[in-house]
N, C-alpha and C positions, 0 to 999 in steps of 0.2 A: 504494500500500500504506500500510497505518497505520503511524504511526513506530517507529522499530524502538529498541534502546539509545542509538544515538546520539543521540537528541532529548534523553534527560535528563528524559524525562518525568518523574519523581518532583522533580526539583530545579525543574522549572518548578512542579510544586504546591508545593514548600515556597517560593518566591518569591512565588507568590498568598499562601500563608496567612499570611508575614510581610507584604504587603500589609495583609490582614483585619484584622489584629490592630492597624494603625499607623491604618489608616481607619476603623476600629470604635472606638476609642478615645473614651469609658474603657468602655465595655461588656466591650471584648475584656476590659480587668485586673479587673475585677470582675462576672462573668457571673454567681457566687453571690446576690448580694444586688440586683442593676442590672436592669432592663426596660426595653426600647427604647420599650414602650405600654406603659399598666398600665389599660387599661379592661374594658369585659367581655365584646372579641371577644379579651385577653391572657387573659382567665380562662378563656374559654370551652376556647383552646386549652389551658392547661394541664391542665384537667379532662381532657379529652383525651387526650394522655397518659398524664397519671394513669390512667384508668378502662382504657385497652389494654394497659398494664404490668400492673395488677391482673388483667384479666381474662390474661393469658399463662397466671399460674398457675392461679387460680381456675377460669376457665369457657372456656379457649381456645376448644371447638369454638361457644361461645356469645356471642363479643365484640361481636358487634352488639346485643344483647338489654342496653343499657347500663341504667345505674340511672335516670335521668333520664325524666319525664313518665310515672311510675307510674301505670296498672299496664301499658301501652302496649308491645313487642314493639319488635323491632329498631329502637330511637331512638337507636343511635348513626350508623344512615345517614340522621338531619336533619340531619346537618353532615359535613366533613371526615373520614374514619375517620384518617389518619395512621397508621396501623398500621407502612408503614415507619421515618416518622421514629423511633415508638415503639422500634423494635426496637433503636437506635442509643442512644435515652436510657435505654431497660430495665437497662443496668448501670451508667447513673448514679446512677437514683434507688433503687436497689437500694443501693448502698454510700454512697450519701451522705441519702435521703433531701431532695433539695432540686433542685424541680418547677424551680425558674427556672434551676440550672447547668446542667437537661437541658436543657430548651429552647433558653437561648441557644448552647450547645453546639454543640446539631444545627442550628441555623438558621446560626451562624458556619461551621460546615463546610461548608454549601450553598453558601458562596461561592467557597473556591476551589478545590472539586470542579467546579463549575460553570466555573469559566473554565478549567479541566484539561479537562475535556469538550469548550470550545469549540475549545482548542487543538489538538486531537485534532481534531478538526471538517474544522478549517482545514487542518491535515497532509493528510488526506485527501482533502481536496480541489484539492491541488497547491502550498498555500503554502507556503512556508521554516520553518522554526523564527523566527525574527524577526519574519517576520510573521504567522503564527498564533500568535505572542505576544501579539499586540495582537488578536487574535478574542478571545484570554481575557481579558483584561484588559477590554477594551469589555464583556463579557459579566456580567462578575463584578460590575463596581465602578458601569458607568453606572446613572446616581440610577432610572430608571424599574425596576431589578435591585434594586440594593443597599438603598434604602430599603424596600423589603418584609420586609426584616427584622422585623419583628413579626408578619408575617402567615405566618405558618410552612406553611400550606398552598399558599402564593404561594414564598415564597423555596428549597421544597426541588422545586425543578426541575433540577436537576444532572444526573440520568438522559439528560434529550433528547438533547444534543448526543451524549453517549454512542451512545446509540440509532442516530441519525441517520449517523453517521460508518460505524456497521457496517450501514447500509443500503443506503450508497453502496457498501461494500466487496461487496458481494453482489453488488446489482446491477451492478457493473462488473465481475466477475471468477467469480462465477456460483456462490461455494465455498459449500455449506450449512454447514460451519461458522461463516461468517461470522452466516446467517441466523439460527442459534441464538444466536447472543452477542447480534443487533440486538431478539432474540426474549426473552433473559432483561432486556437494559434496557429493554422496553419495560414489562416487567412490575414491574420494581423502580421504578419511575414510577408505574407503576399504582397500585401498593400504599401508594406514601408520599404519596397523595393527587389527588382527584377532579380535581380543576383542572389538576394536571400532567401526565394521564389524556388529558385530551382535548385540552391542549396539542400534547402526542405526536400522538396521532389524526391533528389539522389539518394539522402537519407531516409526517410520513410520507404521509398520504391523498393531499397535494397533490403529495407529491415522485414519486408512485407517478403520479397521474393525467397529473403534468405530463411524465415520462415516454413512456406510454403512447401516450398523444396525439402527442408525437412520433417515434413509432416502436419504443417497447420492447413484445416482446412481454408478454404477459399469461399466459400458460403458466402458469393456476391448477397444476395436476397438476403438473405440476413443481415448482412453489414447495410442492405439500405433500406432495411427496418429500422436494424439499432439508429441511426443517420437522423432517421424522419424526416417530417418538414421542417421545424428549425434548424436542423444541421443541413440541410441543403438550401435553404435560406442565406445560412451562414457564408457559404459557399458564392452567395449571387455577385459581391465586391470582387472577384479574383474575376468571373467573366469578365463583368463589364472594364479592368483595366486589361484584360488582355484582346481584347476584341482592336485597340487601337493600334498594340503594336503588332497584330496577327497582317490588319491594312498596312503598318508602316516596312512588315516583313514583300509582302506583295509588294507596294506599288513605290515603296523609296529605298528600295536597294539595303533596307535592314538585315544584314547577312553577315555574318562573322568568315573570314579565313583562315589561312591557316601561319599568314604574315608577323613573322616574329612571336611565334609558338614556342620556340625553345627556350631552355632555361640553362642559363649558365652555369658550373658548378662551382661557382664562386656563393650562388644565394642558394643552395644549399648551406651553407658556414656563417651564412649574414643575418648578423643582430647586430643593433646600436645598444646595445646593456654594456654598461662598464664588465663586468665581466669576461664576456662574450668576446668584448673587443680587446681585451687584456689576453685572454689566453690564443685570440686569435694571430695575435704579432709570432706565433710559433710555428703556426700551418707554412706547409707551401705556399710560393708566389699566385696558384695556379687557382688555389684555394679560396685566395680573399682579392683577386685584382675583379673589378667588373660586375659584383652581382645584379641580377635584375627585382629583385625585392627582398625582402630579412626571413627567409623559410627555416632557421635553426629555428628547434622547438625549444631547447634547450637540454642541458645536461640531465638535472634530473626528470622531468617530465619524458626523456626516453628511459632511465636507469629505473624508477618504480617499475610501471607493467613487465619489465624483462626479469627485475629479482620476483615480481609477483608469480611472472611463471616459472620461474625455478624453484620459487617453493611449491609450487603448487604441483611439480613435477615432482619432486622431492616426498610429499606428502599424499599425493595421487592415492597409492595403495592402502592407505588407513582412512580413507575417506568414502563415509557411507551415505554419503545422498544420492540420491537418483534421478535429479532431476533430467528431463528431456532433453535432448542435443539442441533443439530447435528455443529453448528458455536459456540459453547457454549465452547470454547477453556480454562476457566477456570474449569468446568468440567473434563473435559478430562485431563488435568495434574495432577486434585487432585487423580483421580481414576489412573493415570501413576504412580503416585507417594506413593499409597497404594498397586499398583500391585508388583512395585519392593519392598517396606518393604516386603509384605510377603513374596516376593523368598529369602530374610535376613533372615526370621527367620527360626532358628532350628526345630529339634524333638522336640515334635511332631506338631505341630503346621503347620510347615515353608511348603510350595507347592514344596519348591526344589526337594523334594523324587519321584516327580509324573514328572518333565519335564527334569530332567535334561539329558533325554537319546533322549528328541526330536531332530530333526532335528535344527544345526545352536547352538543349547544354549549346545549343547555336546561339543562344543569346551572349553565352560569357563570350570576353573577346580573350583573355590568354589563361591557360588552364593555372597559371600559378595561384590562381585566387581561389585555388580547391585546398591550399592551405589553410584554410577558415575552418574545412570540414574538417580536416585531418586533426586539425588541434582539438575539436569536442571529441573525436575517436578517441586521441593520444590521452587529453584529458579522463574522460569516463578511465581508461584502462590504465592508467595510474592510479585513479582510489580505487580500484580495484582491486588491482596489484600492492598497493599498501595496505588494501581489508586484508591479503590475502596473509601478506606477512604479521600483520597485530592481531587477527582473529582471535588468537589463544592468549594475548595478556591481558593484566586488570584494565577496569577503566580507569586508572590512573596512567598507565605504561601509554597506552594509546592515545590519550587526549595527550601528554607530554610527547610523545613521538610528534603527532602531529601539528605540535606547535613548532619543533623545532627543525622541522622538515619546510614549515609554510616560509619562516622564518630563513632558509635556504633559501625556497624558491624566490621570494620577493625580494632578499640580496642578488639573484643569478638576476631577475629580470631590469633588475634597477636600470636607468639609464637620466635618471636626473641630473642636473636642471635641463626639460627636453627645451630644443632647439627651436625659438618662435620667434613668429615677425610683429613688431607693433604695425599693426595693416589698419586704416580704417579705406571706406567706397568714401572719395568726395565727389559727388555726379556733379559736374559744369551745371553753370547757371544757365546755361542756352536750353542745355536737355527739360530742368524746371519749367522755365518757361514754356516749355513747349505744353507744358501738363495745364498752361493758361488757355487754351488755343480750344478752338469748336473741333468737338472727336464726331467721327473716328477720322484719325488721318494714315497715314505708313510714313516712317522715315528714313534715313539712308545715311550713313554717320562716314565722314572721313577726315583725317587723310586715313588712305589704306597702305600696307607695308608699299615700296618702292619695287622690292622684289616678287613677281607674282609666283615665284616658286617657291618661296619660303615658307613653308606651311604652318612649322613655330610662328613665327610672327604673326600670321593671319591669321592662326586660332585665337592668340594672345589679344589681337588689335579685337577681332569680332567678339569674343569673350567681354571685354571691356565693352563695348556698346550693346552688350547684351545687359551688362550694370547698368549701364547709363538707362535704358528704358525702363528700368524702374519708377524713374521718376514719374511715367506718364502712363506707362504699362500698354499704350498704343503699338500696332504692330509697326515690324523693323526689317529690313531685307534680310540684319546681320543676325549670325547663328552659329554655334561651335557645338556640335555633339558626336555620334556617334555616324551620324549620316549627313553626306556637302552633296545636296540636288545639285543637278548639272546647272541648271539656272542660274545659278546662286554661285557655283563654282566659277560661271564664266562673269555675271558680276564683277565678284572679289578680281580677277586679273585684270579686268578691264579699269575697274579702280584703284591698280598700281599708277597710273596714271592721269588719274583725275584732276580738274575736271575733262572730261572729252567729250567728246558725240556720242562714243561709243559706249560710255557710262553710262550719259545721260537717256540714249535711247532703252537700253537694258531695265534703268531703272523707272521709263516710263511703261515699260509692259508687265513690270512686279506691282504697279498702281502707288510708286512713290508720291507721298504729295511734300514733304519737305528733306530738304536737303541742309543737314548740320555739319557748318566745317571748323572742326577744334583747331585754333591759331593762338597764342598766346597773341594779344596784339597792344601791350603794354606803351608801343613807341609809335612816331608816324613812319617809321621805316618798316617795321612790321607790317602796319596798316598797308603799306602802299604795297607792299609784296602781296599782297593777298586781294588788292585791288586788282593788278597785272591779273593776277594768276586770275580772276574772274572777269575781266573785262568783256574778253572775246566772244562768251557765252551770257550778255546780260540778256539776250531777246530769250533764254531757257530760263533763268534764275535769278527771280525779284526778291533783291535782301529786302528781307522784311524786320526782320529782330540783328540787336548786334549787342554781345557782354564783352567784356574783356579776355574772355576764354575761346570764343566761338563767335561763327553767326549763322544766323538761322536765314536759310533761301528756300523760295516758293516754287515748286517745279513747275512750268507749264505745261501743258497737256499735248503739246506741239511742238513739231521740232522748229 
């Protein structure tokens, strides 16, 4: 059974989050002004946000129909929807106004919901309190978890373990209640984004198959009894956000490849934990030049589950339970937890080459972010593997072990004071303005990079006016996600050299109506530089507004 009062469930989250706050450090004391990233997959998510918070009130039953890549339909399923995280920052930026306290808010909460989740996990799967202490803690803090913290569609995975815990509960005990509760966490997963989505999926799919296979029946009709109509009610929020990217899959090239798939074996070895990096100055060259993200789990977080099954091997012959192969739940996480290493590894080796066009695992774009799962597998099979070794001492021997083992781990993960930018968004006074002006309009933001093949810089410049429309939340040509419409791609090169004909024509058939050009124009020589540079096209572009940052021009509808 799941824990009941006496685990203390609530005082074991308040122990993670005074963890968060001591390992997030200084983010945790200044979440208002601090950003863990500040580039333009940090903008990208803020926009984010922003645009699902606006649309609540504005256009709720219309929130995919975002403002970005004008005049284009459902563009908010080219990327992450985050519609849950949203719902969590919706009365922050509401009473405060300030996109970075929501964020890092909700992404600090993901962490010790998530090791509360794993803990819960662990309960149910027959560990102590002590040792599915250390599920949570492994789950929450290891670098391959915790350093995702900027990636907010990556870090609000907290849902699973949830899920997972009332799946075991079902299926071992057969209650449909249970089934609803496994049935509303899968869908609050669902909904606070794609990737945690199909996380779920791989997990549950495999826990169900690998069942199966050993003997659980399948008794569809039954499972959608137990379900009823609230549990497939529950279920209706997962359609209706996948029906947008099922269209953005057809008709805008939403398709994942297999482009820079590999994994170097340098991030297998990479963590930023003082530790981690201490013992790493000893590895080969080969070892630490290059990683493509922090995949060490960590020392001990692999040493539990391997001494757990040496005891357990050890011990095998004097041990009289009988439980089923198929209830054998330490099993099953080890084989979860060697299924996601392989989709980790590269050419040629790695399984990614063979699934990644299957249905659901097309959405991820590089298999490395199956290290999320790997860590609740590696997690659960460490309290595990520590139940296995404390089983037989006092409860005194065991709650001291596993203080002084947490104790380890939280020095192993350490990597304080982490590395943050004082960032705040300051949107030009022209973009405001424009939030004065009769809607609806479409706008077109420049200068754009010089170089139209630089695609850094032009995710970076369109990222940033994708901030700026905040102000006014009116649609924009400019867009950086996961999909660049061919339209829009030939835009952006055309406006390496703006202004021209050829821009200007472009952006009269996306239905531009104002044109903002950012100039600092402090001096008259500024000014006059920006006069030249528009002259030749005033019969296209009637300044109509002008700040010190920018000026605002009227497109005409004619060339």
């Amino acid at each position: 059974m799941l824990p009941d009062r006496r685990d203390h469930a609530w005082l074991v989250f308040a122990v993670y989050a005074l963890l968060t706050a001591g390992l997030a450090y200084p983010l945790s004391v200044n979440p208002q002004s601090h950003a863990f990233r500040h580039d333009s997959d940090a903008k990208l998510i803020q926009w984010i946000l922003g645009w699902d918070v606006h649309a609540f009130l504005a256009q709720p039953l219309a929130i995919f129909d975002a403002n970005i890549f004008a005049p284009l339909p459902n563009t908010l399923a080219y990327a992450e929807h985050l519609i849950g995280s949203a719902l969590l920052a919706a009365p922050v930026i509401w009473l405060t106004d300030n996109y970075f306290l929501a964020t890092n808010l909700v992404a600090l909460l993901s962490i010790p919901l998530s090791g509360l989740g794993a803990y819960l996990l662990a309960r149910r799967l027959g560990a102590s309190p002590p040792a599915a202490f250390l599920a949570g803690l492994i789950f929450a803090f290891a670098p391959p978890r915790f350093f995702r913290l900027a990636q907010l569609q990556l870090t609000t995975i907290q849902w699973i373990p949830f899920c997972l815990a009332w799946v075991h509960q079902y299926l071992d005990g057969g209650r449909p209640r249970h089934l609803r509760l496994a049935l509303l966490m899968f869908t609050l997963q669902a909904i606070s984004g794609g990737h945690g989505a199909v996380f779920l999926a791989v997990s549950v799919g495999g826990l169900l198959l690998y069942r199966v296979v050993l003997g659980e029946p399948l008794a569809p009709l039954r499972r959608l009894r137990d379900a009823g109509v609230i549990g497939i009610l529950t279920l209706a929020p997962i359609v209706l956000v996948f029906l947008p990217y099922l269209d953005a899959q057809r008709n805008a090239g939403l398709v994942r490849n297999l482009d820079g798939w590999g994994t170097s074996t340098a991030s297998f070895f990479a963590s930023p934990s003082h530790v981690h990096t201490w013992i790493a100055r000893y590895f080969p060259e080969t070892w630490r030049v290059g990683p493509d993200a922090y995949l060490f789990p960590g020392y001990l977080p692999l040493l539990l589950p391997l001494t757990g099954l040496l005891a357990w091997l050890w011990t095998r012959r004097g041990d009289t339970t009988h439980r089923p192969l198929r209830q054998n739940s330490a099993l099953f996480y080890a084989l979860l937890a060697i299924g996601c290493f392989w989709l980790l590894l590269g050419p040629p080796f790695g399984i990614w080459q063979w699934v990644y066009d299957w249905p659901v695992l097309n959405f991820i774009r590089v298999p490395t972010r199956f290290s999320l799962v790997m860590m609740l597998a590696l997690a659960v099979s460490a309290a595990l593997g520590f139940e296995r070794l404390i089983r037989h001492r006092s409860a005194r021997v065991r709650t001291g072990a596993a203080v002084l083992v947490s104790v380890l781990l939280v020095g192993e993960f350490a990597a304080t004071p982490l590395e943050v930018s004082d960032s705040r968004h300051e949107i030009p006074a022209i973009d405001r303005w424009l939030n004065t002006q009769l809607k609806p309009f479409v706008v077109a933001e420049g200068p754009m990079p010089r170089d139209p093949d630089d695609i850094s810089a032009q995710n970076a410049r369109n990222a940033l006016y994708m901030v700026h429309s905040m102000a006014h939340w009116q649609k924009t040509v400019h867009g950086f996600s996961g999909v660049l419409p061919d339209e829009h791609h030939n835009l952006y090169r055309a406006m390496a050299a703006f202004p021209s004909d050829d821009a200007l024509d472009r952006m009269r058939k996306l239905g531009v109506t104002y044109v903002i050009f950012h100039a600092d124009m402090n001096n008259s020589e500024e000014r006059g530089w920006v006069d030249g540079l528009f002259a030749p096209f005033a019969h296209s572009l009637l300044l109509v507004h002008e700040e010190v940052d920018g000026r605002a021009y009227l497109l005409s509808s004619a060339r």
